[in-house]
C-alpha positions as CSV (number, residue, x, y, z in Angstrom):
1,X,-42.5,-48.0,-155.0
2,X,-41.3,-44.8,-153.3
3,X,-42.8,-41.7,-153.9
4,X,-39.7,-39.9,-155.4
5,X,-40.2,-42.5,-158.2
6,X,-41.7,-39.3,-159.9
7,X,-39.6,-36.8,-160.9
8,X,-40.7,-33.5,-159.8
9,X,-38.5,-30.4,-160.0
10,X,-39.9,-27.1,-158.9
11,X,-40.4,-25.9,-162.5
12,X,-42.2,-28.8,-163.2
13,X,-44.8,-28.9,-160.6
14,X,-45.5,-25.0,-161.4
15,X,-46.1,-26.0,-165.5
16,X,-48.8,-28.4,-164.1
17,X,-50.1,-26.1,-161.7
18,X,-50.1,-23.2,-164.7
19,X,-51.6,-25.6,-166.9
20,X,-55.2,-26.6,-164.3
21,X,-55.3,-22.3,-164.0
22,X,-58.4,-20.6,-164.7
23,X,-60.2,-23.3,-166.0
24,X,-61.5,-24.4,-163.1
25,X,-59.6,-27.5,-163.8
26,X,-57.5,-29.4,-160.7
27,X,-54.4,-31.6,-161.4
28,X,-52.9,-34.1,-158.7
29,X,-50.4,-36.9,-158.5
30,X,-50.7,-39.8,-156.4
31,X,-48.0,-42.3,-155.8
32,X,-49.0,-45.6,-156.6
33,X,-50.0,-46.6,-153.2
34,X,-52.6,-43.3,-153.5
35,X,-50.5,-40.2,-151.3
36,X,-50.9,-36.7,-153.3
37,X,-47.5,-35.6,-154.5
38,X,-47.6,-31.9,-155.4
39,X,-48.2,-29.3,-153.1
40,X,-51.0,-28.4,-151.1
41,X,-53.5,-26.3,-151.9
42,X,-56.4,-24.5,-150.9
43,X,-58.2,-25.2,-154.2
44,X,-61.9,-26.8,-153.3
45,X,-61.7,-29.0,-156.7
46,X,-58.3,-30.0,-155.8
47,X,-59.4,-31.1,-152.5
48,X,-62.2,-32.7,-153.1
49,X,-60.3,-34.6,-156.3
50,X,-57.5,-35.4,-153.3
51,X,-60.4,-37.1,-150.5
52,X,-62.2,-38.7,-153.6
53,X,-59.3,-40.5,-154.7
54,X,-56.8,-41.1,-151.7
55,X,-60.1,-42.4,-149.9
56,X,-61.6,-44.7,-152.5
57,X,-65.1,-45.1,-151.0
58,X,-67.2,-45.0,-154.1
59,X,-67.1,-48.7,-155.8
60,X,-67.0,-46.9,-159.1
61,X,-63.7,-45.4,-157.9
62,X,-62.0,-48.5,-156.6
63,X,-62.7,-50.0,-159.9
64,X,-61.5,-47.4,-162.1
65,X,-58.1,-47.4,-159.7
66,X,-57.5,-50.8,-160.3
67,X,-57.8,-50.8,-163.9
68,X,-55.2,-47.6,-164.0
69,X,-52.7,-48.9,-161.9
70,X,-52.8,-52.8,-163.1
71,X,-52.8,-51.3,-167.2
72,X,-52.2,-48.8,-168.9
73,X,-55.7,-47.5,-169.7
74,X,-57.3,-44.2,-168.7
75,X,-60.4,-44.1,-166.6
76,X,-63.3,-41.0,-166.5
77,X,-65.6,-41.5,-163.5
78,X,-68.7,-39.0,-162.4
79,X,-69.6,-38.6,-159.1
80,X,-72.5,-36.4,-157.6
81,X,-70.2,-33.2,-157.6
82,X,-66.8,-34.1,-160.1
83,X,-65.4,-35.6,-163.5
84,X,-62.6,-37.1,-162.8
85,X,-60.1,-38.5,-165.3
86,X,-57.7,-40.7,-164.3
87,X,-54.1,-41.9,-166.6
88,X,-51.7,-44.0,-165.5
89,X,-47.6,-42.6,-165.2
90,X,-45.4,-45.8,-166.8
91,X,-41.9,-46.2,-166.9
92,X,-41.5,-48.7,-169.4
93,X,-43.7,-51.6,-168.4
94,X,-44.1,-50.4,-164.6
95,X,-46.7,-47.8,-163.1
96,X,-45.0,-45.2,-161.1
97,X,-47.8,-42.9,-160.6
98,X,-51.4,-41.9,-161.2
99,X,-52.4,-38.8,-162.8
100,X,-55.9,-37.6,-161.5
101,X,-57.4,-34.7,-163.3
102,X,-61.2,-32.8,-161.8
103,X,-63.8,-30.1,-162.7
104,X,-67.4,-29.6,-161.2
105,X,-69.8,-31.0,-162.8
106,X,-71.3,-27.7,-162.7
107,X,-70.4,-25.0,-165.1
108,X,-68.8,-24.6,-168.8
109,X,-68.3,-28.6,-169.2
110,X,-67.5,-28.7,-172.7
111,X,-64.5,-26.4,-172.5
112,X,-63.4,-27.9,-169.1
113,X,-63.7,-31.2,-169.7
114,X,-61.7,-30.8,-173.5
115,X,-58.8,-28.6,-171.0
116,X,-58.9,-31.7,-168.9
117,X,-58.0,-34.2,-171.7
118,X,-55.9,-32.3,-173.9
119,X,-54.0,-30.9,-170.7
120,X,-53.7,-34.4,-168.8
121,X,-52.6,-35.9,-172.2
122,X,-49.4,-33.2,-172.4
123,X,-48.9,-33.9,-168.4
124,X,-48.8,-37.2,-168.9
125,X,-46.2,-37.2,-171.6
126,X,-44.1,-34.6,-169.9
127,X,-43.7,-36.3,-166.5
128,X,-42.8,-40.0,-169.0
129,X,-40.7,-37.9,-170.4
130,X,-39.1,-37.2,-167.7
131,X,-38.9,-40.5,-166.4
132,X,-37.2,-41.1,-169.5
133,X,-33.7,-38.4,-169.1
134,X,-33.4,-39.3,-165.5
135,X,-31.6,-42.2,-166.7
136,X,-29.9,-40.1,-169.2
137,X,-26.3,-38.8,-168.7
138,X,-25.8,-35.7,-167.3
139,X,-25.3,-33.1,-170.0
140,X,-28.7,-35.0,-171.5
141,X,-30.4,-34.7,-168.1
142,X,-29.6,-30.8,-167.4
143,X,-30.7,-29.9,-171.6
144,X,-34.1,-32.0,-170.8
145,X,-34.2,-30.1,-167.3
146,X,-34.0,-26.6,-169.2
147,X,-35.8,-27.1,-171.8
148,X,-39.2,-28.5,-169.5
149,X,-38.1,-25.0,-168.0
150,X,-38.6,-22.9,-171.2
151,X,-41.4,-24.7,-172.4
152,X,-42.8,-23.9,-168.9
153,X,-43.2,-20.3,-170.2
154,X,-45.5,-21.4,-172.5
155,X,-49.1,-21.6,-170.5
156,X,-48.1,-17.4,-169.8
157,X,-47.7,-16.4,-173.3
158,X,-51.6,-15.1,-174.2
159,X,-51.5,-14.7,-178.2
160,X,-51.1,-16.9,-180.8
161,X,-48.2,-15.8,-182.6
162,X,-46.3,-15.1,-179.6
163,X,-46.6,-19.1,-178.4
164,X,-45.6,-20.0,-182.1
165,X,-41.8,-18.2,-181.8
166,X,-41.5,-19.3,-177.8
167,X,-41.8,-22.7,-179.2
168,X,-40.2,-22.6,-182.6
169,X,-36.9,-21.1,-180.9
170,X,-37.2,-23.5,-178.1
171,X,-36.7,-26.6,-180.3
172,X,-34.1,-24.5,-182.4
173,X,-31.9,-23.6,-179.3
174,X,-32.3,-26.5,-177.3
175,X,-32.9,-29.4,-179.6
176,X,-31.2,-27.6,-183.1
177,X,-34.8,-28.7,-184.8
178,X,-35.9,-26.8,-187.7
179,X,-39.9,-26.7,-187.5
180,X,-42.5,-25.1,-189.1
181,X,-46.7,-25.0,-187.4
182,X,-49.2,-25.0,-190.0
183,X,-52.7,-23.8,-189.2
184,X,-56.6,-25.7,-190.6
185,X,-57.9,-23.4,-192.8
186,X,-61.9,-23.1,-193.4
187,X,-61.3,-24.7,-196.6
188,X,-59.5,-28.1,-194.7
189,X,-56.1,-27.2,-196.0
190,X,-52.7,-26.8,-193.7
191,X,-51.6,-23.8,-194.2
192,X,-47.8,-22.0,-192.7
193,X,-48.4,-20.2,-190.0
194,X,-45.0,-19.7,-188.6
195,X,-41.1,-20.5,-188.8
196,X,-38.0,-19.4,-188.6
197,X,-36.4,-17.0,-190.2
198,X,-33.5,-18.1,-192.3
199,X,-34.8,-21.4,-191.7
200,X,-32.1,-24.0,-193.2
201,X,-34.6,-25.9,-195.5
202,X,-37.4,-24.2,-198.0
203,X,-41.3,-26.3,-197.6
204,X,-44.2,-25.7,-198.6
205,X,-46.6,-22.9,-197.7
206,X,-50.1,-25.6,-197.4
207,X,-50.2,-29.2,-196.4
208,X,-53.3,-31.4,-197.5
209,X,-56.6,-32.2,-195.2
210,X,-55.8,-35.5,-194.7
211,X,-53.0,-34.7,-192.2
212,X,-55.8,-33.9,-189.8
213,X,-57.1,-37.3,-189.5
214,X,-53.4,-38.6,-188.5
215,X,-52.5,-38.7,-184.8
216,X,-49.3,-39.1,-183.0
217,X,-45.9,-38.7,-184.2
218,X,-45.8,-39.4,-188.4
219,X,-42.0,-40.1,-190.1
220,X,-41.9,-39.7,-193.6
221,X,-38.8,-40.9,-195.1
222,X,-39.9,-41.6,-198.9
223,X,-38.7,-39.4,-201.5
224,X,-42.0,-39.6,-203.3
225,X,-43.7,-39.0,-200.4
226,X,-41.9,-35.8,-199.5
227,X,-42.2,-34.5,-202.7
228,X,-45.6,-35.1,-203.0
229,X,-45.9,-32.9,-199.8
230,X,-43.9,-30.3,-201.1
231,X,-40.6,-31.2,-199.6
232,X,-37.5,-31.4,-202.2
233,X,-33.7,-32.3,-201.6
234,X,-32.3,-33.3,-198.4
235,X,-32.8,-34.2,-195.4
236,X,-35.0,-36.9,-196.4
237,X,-37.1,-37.1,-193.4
238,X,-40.1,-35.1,-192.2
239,X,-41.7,-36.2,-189.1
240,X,-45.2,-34.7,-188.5
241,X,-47.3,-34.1,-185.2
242,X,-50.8,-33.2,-185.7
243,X,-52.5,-30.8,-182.7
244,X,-55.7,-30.7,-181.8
245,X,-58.9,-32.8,-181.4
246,X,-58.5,-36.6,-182.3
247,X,-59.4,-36.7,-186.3
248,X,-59.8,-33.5,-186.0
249,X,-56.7,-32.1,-186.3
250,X,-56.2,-27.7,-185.8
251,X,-52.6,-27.7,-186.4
252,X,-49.5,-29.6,-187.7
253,X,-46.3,-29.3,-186.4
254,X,-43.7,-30.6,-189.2
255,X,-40.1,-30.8,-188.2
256,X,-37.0,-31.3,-191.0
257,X,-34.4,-33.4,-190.4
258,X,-33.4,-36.4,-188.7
259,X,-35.6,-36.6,-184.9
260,X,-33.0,-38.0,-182.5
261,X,-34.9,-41.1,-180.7
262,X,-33.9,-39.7,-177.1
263,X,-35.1,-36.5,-178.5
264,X,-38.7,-37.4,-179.1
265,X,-40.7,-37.9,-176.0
266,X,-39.1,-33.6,-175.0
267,X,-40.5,-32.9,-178.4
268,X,-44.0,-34.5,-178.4
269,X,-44.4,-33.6,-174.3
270,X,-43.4,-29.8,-176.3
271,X,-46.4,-30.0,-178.8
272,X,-48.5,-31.1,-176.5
273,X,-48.2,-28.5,-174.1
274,X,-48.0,-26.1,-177.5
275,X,-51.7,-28.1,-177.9
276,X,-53.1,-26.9,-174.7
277,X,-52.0,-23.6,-174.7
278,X,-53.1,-22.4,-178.0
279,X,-56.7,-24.2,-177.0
280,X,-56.7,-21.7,-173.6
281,X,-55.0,-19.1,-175.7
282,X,-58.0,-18.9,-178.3
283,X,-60.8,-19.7,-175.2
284,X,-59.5,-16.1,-173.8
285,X,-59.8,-14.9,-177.3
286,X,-63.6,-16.2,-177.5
287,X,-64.3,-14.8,-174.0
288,X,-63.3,-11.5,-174.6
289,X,-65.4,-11.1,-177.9
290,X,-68.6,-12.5,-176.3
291,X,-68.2,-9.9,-173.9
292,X,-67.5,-7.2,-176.5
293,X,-70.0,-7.9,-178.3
294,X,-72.6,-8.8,-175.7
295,X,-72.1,-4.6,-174.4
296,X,-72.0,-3.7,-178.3
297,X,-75.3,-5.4,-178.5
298,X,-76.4,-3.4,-175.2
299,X,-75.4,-0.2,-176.5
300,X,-76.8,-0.2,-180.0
301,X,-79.5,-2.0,-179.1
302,X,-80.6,1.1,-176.7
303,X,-80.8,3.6,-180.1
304,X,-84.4,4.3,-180.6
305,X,-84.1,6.0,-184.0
306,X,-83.2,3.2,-186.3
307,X,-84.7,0.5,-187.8
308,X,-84.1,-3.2,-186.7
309,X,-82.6,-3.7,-190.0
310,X,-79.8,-1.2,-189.7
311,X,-79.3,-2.4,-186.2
312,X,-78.5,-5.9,-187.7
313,X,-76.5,-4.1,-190.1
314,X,-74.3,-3.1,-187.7
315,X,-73.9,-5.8,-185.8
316,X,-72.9,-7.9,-188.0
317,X,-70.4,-5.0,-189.5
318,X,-68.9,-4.7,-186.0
319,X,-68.8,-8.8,-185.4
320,X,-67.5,-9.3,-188.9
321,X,-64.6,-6.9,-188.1
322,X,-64.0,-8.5,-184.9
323,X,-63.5,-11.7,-186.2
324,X,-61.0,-10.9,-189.1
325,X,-63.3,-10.9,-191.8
326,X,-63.9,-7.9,-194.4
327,X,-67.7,-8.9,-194.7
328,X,-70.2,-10.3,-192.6
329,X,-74.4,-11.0,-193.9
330,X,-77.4,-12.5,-192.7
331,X,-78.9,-15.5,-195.0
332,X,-82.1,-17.5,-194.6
333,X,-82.2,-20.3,-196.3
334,X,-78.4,-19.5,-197.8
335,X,-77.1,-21.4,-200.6
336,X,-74.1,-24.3,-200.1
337,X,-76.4,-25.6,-196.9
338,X,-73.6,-28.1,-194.9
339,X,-74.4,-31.9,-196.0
340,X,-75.8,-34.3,-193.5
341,X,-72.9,-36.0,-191.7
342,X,-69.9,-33.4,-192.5
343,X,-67.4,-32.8,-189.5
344,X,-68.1,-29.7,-187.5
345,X,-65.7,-27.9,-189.4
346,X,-66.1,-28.8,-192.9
347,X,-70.1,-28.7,-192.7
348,X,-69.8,-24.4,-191.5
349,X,-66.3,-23.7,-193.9
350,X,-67.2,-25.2,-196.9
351,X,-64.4,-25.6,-199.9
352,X,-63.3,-21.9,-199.8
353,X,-60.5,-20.3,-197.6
354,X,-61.9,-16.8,-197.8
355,X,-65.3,-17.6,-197.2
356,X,-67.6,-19.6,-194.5
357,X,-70.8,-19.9,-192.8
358,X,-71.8,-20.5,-189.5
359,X,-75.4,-21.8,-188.9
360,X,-77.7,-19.6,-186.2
361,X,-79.6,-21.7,-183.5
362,X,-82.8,-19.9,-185.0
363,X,-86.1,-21.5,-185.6
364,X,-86.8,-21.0,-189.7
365,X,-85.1,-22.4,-192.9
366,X,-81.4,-22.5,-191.9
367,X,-80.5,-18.7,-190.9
368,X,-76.8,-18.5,-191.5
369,X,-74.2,-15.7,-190.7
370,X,-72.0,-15.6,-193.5
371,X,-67.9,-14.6,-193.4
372,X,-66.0,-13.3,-196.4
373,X,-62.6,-11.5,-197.5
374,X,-60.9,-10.1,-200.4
375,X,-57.4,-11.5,-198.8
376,X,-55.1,-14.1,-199.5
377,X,-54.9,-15.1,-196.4
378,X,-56.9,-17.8,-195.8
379,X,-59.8,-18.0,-192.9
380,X,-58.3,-20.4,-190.2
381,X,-60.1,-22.6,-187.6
382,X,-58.9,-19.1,-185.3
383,X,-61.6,-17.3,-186.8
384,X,-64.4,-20.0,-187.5
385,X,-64.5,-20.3,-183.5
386,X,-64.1,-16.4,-183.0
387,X,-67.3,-16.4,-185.3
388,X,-69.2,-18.7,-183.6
389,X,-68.7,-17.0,-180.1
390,X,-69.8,-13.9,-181.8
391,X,-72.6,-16.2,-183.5
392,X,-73.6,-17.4,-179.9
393,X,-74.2,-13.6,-178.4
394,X,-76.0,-12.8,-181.4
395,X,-78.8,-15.7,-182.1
396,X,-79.7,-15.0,-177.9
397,X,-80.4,-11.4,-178.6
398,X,-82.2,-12.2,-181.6
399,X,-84.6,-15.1,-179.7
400,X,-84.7,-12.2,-176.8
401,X,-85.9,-9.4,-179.6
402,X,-88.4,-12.2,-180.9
403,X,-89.9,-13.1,-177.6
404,X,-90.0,-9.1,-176.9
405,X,-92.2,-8.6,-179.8
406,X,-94.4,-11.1,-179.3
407,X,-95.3,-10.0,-176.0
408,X,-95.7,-6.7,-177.2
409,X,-97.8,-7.9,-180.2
410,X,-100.0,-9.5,-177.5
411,X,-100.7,-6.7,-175.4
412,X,-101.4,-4.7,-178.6
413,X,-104.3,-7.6,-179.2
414,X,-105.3,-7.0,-176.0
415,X,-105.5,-3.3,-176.5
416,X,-107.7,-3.4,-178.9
417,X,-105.4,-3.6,-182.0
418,X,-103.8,-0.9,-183.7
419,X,-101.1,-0.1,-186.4
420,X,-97.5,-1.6,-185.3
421,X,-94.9,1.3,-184.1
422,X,-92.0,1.5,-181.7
423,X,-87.9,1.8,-182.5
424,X,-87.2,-1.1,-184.1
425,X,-90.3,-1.5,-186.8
426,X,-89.3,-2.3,-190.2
């Protein structure tokens, strides 16, 4: 097939350029006969990505090729220096194109390699998508072409709330959708975390927990059904799109209203995007308290009048405050320990939405840093990951402050004894 089987418009190829950006992350497409169709680039991932894939040497590769391009099943190979993913670009029952998506092997891999398949997942969708209103007529082609070129703004936009109303007035303008995105709390609800304002239709402010083990798009047409949501009167449909981690769900977009079929793939290629740019959104977020806290730690750590005590005290004031939270405290051995074989997220929340845990990497009996508020807002999986950054920096300067002591208790010894002193005695 010819390479232009792809549709790729400028504003396209710079969302999936946007979306590989400082990740570390490289995106290419390949024609089905294997010849890179974006632009070049002077990216080393990308080109190593380009000669690993257009060259085929590795047996591993060839294999994993064949299965993409002959199905429609995604392929992750390792080399010596990459990951690679690998998803197939259908139109209808054809392959058109190969999505190839690369990080070093090197580095943050968790992150990456969740950027890689939450990112390649959206791309994926989009350029279907696409595929999809090229063969729509005109005034249907030019809304899908404007509207890939509004969501494009979307990998840009750095805080949370401001990629809520981008997208929220998006679908309004362009596909006259009244949504609503609904946040995980600690306590495993749903909870509203943004609409519109005068939206047409009242819903409910929370959602239930078992919305996060749905994925993919989710009609609801039953009466009894919406009600039991918290949906009354017409329309009587609700289609749902959970976000997030596969049974493991961070956000729910809910739309009201009758979802026009040629509609769809815009609007799930939207929330996926929405998907990866919240993820990165919340990554800078983590980023930039580690390395608040990490010079906080510096700095107060270099007091030589206090106790260690009151220097915990105030670390875990000034992380506590960081996070969101009123109240922050140190447990050993706390109360409400996780139970073996809860998910990540329930085993550090527990049942309350103004209150969670998250456990220290500490030798001892299940040191905790605990999280509280006198709000009603509810803690949200925002701040569980915001504490667990913060939790990160703090357990290494603890382990560092233990390992300090020791050596100093050793030398001590070796000295001959003598009554414990220094700064940071209790």
């Amino acid at each position: 097939m010819a390479d232009t089987a792809l549709p790729l418009s400028p504003p396209l190829e710079r969302l999936i350029r946007c979306l590989s950006g400082g990740m570390d992350v490289a995106f290419e497409l390949f024609s089905p006969e294997l010849t890179p169709l974006l632009a070049a680039s002077e990216d080393r991932t990308l080109a190593a990505l380009r000669q690993a894939v257009a060259t085929a040497e590795d047996e591993a590769m060839r294999t994993a090729l064949s299965v993409v391009l002959g199905t429609d099943a995604r392929q992750r190979i390792e080399t010596a220096t990459l990951v690679i993913h690998l998803r197939p670009i259908r139109d209808e029952l054809r392959t058109i194109g190969l999505l190839a998506a690369a990080m070093p092997t090197t580095g943050d891999a968790s992150h990456a390699e969740r950027h890689m398949e939450m990112a390649g997942e959206a791309i994926k969708q989009l350029l279907e998508a696409e595929v999809q209103s090229a063969r729509a007529d005109s005034a249907r082609e030019r809304q899908g072409a404007r509207w890939v070129q509004l969501i494009g703004y979307l990998p840009g936009v750095a805080r949370e709330a401001e990629l809520f109303d981008v997208f929220l007035q998006a679908l309004a303008i362009w596909h006259d959708c009244d949504t609503r995105v609904y946040v995980r709390d600690v306590g495993q609800r749903f909870v509203l975390a943004a609409s519109l304002p005068g939206s047409r239709n009242e819903g409910p402010v929370q959602l239930p927990s078992e919305l996060a083990e749905r994925r993919g798009l989710d009609r609801i047409s039953s009466i009894a059904e919406l009600e039991r949501l918290g949906w009354y009167g017409p329309p009587y449909q609700l289609t749902l799109i959970p976000l997030g981690p596969q049974n493991e769900a961070t956000h729910v977009v809910a739309i009201r209203g009758i979802l026009d079929a040629r509609l769809e793939p815009n609007v799930l290629m939207g929330c996926r995007i929405l998907e990866v740019c919240l993820d990165r959104a919340l990554e800078r977020e983590e980023r930039r308290l580690e390395e608040r806290f990490f010079w906080r730690v510096h700095e107060i750590g270099g007091a030589s009048t206090v106790t260690l005590t009151t220097l915990m005290r105030n670390l875990i004031d000034d992380l506590a405050r960081w996070v969101g939270a009123e109240h922050g405290a140190f447990h050993v051995g706390a109360p409400e320990t996780p139970q073996a074989g809860a998910t990540p997220l329930a085993a550090e929340a527990g049942a309350e939405a103004n209150r969670f845990l998250v456990p220290l990497s500490l030798p001892g009996p299940a040191p905790v840093l605990e999280f509280s508020t006198s709000s009603a807002a509810p803690f949200t999986v925002r701040h569980l990951r915001l504490a667990r950054a913060g939790a990160k920096v703090f357990t290494h300067w603890l382990l560092g402050l233990n390992q300090a002591s020791q050596i100093l208790e050793r030398d001590r010894q070796a000295r001959g004894g003598g009554p414990k002193s220094g700064p940071h005695a209790i």
